[in-house]
C-alpha positions as CSV (number, residue, x, y, z in Angstrom):
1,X,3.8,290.3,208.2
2,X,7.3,289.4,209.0
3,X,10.4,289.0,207.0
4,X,13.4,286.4,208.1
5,X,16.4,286.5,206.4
6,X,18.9,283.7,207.3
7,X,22.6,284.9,206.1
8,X,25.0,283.4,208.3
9,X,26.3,281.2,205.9
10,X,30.5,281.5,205.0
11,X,30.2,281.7,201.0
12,X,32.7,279.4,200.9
13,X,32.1,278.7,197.1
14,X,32.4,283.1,196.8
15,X,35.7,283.6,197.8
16,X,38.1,285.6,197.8
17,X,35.3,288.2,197.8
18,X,33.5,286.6,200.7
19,X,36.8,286.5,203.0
20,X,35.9,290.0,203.6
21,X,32.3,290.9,202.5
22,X,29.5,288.5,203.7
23,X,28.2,286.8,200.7
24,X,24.7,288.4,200.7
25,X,26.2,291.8,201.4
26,X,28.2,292.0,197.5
27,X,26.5,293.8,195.7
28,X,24.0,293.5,192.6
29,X,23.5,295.7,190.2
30,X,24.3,298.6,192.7
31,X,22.3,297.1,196.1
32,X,23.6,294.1,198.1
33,X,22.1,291.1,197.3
34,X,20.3,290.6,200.3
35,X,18.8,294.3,199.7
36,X,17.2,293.1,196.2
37,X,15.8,290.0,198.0
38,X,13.8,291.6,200.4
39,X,12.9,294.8,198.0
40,X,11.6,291.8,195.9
41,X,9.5,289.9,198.7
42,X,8.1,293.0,200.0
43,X,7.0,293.7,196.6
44,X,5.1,290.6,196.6
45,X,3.3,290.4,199.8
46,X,-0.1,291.1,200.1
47,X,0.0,293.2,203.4
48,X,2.7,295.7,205.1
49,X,6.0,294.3,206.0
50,X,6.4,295.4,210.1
51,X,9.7,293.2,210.6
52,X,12.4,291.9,208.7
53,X,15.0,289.9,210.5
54,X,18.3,289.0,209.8
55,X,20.0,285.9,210.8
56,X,24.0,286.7,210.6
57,X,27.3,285.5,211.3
58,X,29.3,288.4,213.4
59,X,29.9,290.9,210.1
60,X,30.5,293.9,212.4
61,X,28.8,297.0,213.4
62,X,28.6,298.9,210.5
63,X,27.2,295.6,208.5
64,X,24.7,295.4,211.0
65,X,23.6,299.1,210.8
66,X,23.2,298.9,207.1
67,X,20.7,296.0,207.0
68,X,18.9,297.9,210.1
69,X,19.0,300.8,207.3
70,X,17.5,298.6,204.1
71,X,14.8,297.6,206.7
72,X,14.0,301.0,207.6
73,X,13.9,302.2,204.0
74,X,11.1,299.6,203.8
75,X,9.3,301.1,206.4
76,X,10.2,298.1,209.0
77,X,11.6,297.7,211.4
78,X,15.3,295.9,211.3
79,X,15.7,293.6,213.7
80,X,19.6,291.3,214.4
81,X,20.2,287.7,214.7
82,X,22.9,285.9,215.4
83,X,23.7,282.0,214.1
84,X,27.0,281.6,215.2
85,X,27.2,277.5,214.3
86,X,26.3,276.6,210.8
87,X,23.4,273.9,212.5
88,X,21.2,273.8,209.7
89,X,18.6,275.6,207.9
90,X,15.9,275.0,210.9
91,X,18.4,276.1,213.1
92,X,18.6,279.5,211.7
93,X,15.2,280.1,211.6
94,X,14.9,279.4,215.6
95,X,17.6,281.8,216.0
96,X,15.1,284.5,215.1
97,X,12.2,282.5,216.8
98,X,11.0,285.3,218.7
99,X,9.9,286.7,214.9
100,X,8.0,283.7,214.6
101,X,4.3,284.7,215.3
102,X,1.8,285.4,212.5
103,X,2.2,286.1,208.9
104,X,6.1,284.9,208.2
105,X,7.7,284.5,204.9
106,X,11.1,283.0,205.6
107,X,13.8,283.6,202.5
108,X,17.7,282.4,202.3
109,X,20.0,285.4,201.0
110,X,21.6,283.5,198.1
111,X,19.1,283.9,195.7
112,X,17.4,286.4,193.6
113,X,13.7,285.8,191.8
114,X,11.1,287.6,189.5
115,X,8.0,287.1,190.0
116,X,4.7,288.8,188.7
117,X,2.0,287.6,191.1
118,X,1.3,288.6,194.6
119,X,1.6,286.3,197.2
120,X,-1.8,284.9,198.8
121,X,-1.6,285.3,202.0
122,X,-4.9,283.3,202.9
123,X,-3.2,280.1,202.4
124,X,-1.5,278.2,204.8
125,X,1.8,277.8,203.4
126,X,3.8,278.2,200.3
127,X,6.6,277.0,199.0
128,X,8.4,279.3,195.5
129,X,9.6,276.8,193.2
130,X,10.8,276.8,189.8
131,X,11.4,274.2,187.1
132,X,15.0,273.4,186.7
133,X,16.0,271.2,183.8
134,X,18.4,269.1,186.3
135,X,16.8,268.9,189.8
136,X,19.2,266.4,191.0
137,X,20.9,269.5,192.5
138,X,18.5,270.3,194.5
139,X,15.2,270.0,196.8
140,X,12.1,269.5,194.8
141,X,8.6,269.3,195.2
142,X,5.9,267.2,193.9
143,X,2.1,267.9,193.6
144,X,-1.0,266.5,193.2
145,X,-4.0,267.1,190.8
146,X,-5.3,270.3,192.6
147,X,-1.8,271.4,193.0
148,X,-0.8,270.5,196.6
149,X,2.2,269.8,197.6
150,X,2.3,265.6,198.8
151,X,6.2,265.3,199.2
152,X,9.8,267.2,199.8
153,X,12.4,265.4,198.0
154,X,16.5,266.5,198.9
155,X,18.2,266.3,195.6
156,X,16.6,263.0,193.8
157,X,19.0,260.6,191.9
158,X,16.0,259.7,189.7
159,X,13.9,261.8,188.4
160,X,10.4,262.5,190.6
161,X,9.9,265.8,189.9
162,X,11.6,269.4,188.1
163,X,10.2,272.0,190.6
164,X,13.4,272.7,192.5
165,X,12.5,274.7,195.9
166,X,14.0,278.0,195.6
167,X,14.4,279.1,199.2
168,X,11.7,281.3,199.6
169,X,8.8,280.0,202.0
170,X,5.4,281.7,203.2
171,X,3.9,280.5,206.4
172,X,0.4,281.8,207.8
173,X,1.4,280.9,211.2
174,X,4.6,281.6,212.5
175,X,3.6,279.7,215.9
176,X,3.0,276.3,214.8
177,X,6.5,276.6,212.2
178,X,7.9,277.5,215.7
179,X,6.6,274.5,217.5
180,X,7.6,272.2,214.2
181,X,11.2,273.8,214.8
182,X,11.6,273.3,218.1
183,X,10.3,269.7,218.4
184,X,13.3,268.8,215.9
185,X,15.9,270.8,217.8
186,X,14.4,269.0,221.0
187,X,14.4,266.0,219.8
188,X,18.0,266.2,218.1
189,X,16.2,264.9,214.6
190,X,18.7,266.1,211.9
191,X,20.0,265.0,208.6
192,X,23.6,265.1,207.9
193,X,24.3,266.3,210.8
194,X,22.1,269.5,210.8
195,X,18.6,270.7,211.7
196,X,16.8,270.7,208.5
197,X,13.5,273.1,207.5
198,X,12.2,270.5,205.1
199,X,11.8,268.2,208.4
200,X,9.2,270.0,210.0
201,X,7.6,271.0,206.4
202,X,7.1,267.2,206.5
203,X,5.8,266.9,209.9
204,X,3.6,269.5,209.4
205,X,2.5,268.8,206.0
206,X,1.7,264.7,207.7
207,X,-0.8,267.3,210.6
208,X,-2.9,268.6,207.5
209,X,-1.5,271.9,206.8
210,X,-1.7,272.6,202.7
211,X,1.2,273.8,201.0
212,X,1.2,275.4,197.5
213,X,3.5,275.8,195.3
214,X,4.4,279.6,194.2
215,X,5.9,280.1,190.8
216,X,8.3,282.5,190.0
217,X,9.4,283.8,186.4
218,X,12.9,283.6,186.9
219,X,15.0,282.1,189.8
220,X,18.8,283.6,189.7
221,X,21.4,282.2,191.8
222,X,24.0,283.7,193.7
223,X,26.6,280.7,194.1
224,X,29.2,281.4,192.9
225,X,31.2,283.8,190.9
226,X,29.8,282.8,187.4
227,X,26.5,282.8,188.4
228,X,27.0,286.1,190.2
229,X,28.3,287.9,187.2
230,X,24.9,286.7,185.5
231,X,22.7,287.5,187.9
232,X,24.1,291.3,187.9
233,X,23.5,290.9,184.0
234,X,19.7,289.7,184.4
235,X,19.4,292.5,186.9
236,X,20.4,295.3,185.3
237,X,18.1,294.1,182.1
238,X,15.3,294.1,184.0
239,X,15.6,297.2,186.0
240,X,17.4,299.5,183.3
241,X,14.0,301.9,182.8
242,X,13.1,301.3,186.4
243,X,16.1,302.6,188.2
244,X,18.7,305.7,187.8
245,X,21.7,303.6,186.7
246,X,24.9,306.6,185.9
247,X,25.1,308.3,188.8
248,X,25.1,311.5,188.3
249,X,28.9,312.4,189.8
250,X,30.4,310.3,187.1
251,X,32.9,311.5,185.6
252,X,33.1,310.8,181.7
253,X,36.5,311.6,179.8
254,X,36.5,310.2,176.2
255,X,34.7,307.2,177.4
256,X,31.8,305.0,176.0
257,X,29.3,303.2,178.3
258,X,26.9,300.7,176.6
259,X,23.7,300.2,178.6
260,X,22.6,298.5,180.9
261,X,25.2,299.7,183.3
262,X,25.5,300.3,187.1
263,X,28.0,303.1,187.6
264,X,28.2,304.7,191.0
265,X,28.7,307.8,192.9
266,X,32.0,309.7,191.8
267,X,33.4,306.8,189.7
268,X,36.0,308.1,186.8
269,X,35.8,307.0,183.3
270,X,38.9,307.8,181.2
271,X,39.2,306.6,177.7
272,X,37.2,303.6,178.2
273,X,34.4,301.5,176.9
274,X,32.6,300.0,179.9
275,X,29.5,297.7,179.2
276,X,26.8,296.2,178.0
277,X,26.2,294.1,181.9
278,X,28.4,296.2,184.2
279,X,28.5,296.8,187.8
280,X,31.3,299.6,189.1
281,X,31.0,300.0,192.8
282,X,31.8,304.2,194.1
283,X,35.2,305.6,193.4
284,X,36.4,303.2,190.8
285,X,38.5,304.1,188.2
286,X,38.3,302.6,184.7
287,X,41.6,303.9,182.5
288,X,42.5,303.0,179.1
289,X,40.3,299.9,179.3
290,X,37.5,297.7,178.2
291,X,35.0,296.1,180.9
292,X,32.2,294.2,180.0
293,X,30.0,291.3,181.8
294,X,31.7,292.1,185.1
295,X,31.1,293.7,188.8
296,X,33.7,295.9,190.0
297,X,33.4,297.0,193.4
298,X,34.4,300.1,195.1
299,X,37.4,302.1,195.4
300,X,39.3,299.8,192.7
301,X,41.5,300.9,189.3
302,X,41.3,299.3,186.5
303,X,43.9,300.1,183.8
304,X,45.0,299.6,180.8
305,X,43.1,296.5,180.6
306,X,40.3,293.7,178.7
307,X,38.2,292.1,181.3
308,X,34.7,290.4,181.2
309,X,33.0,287.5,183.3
310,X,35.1,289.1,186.3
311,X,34.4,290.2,189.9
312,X,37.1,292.2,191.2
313,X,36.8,293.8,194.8
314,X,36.7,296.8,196.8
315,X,40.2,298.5,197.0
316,X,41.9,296.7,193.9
317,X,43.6,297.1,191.3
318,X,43.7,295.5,188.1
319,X,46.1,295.8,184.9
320,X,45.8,293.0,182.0
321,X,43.8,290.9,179.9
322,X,41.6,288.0,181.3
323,X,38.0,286.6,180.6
324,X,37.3,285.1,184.3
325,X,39.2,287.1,186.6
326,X,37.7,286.7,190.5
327,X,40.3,289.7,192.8
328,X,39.2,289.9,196.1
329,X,39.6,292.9,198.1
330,X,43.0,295.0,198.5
331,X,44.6,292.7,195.8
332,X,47.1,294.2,193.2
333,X,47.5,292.5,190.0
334,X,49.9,294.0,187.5
């Protein structure tokens, strides 16, 4: 089975953090997002994982050799793609195209899920939804008695149905998705302007081919900052007795942490109360303050300081009170 990853997107709705970090590469809970996504699908599947492909923008080298790495430490191989026009969501896929043959589960590296089933790999296709109480946002499925998907619908004004699609897809043929692709792209068949998957999903779903829907427990999105700073909150609830959280190099000087926390290699703790739902990347510093609800990258200060609901980047520095800060990289606030 194979693994694509589209992640080319710009994050515009991230920044400042994704004017230097590609949005799925910030991390959660410790691990870039995109890490937790395909730790999470892998989890799932039914059979080995031999590929996982990523669909980028140019991050660089050394972005590129980690997502080889979180691959590898998989037991897959890592394989790099390259989007380099923001063409649509079937479009991306295609850019990996070579990936498309057999067993393909296709995810988009802005979300994060749990899920407590395996998926079934003897179906044709499935689609992971999850019921939203506004789907106008969104693309939603509807179903029929024996719980087949009969239509796609892109973000209804009226209400049809509340199982938004959560970006995660499971096709047992990787060849005729392929085909379904390339017949739009050939064709120039887009909607606003881009090449969309839920086309061909259509087109293939009018040939006969079944798709289920797939259920998850909980759907977290990665949006924005908000729903960022939650997510890293869910996550560290759920894996707190699953994972080593304090790493073991921190240094603790008078300082309280309230669990769940994620507190990395060599970060120093000085007279401060850090937690409950807080991220701090390697190297931080935390002085004379009080951090809760909040991710805080790597290599940044904190001081003399009450922040919560924040995201503060790698190589910052932060002194004050606020509730919602968002510092991107190599920014001093004072």
């Amino acid at each position: 089975m194979k693994i694509i990853i589209p992640m080319a997107g710009m994050g515009k709705r991230m920044r400042p953090h994704t004017l230097t970090t590609p949005k799925p590469l910030i991390p959660i809970a410790g691990k870039p997002m995109v890490q937790r996504i395909v730790e999470d699908i892998t989890k799932v599947c039914d059979e080995e994982v031999d590929e996982i492909a990523f669909v980028i923008g140019r991050f660089g080298k050394e972005a590129e050799e980690n997502l080889v790495k979180v691959a590898e430490s998989l037991g897959a191989k890592g394989s790099i793609f390259y989007q380099d026009e923001p063409l649509g969501t079937a479009h991306a896929i295609m850019c990996a195209k070579e990936c498309l043959t057999g067993k393909v589960v296709v995810a988009f590296a802005d979300t994060l899920f749990r899920a407590d089933f395996k998926l079934d790999s003897s179906q044709e296709g499935i689609i992971w939804v999850q019921k939203v109480d506004d789907p106008k946002p969104f693309g939603v499925v509807k179903l029929d008695a024996n719980n087949v998907i009969t239509d796609f619908v892109e973000k209804p004004t009226t209400f049809v149905s509340d199982l938004a699609i959560i970006g995660i897809y499971y096709f047992k043929d990787g060849a005729y998705l392929r085909s379904e692709l390339q017949y739009l792209l050939d064709n120039d068949i887009k909607e606003k302007g881009e090449y969309q998957l839920t086309n061909a999903l259509e087109n293939m779903k009018a040939k006969g081919t079944k798709f289920n829907p797939g259920k998850v427990t909980e759907w977290l999105d990665c949006g924005n900052k908000d729903a960022t700073v939650y997510t890293n909150q869910r996550i560290l609830e759920f894996i707190q007795t699953k994972e080593t959280l304090v790493h073991p190099s921190v240094k603790n000087q008078q300082s309280k942490i309230i669990a769940p926390c994620f507190i990395g290699e060599n970060v120093q703790l000085i007279n401060a109360t850090v937690g409950p739902h807080v991220s701090i990347g390697a190297n931080s510093v935390i002085e004379n303050s009080t951090v809760k609800n909040s991710i805080i990258q790597t290599n940044s200060k904190i001081a003399n300081a009450e922040l919560s609901n924040s995201m503060v980047g790698n190589f910052a520095e932060f002194t004050g009170k606020s509730d919602n800060a968002s510092i991107g990289d190599y920014t001093t606030i004072r």
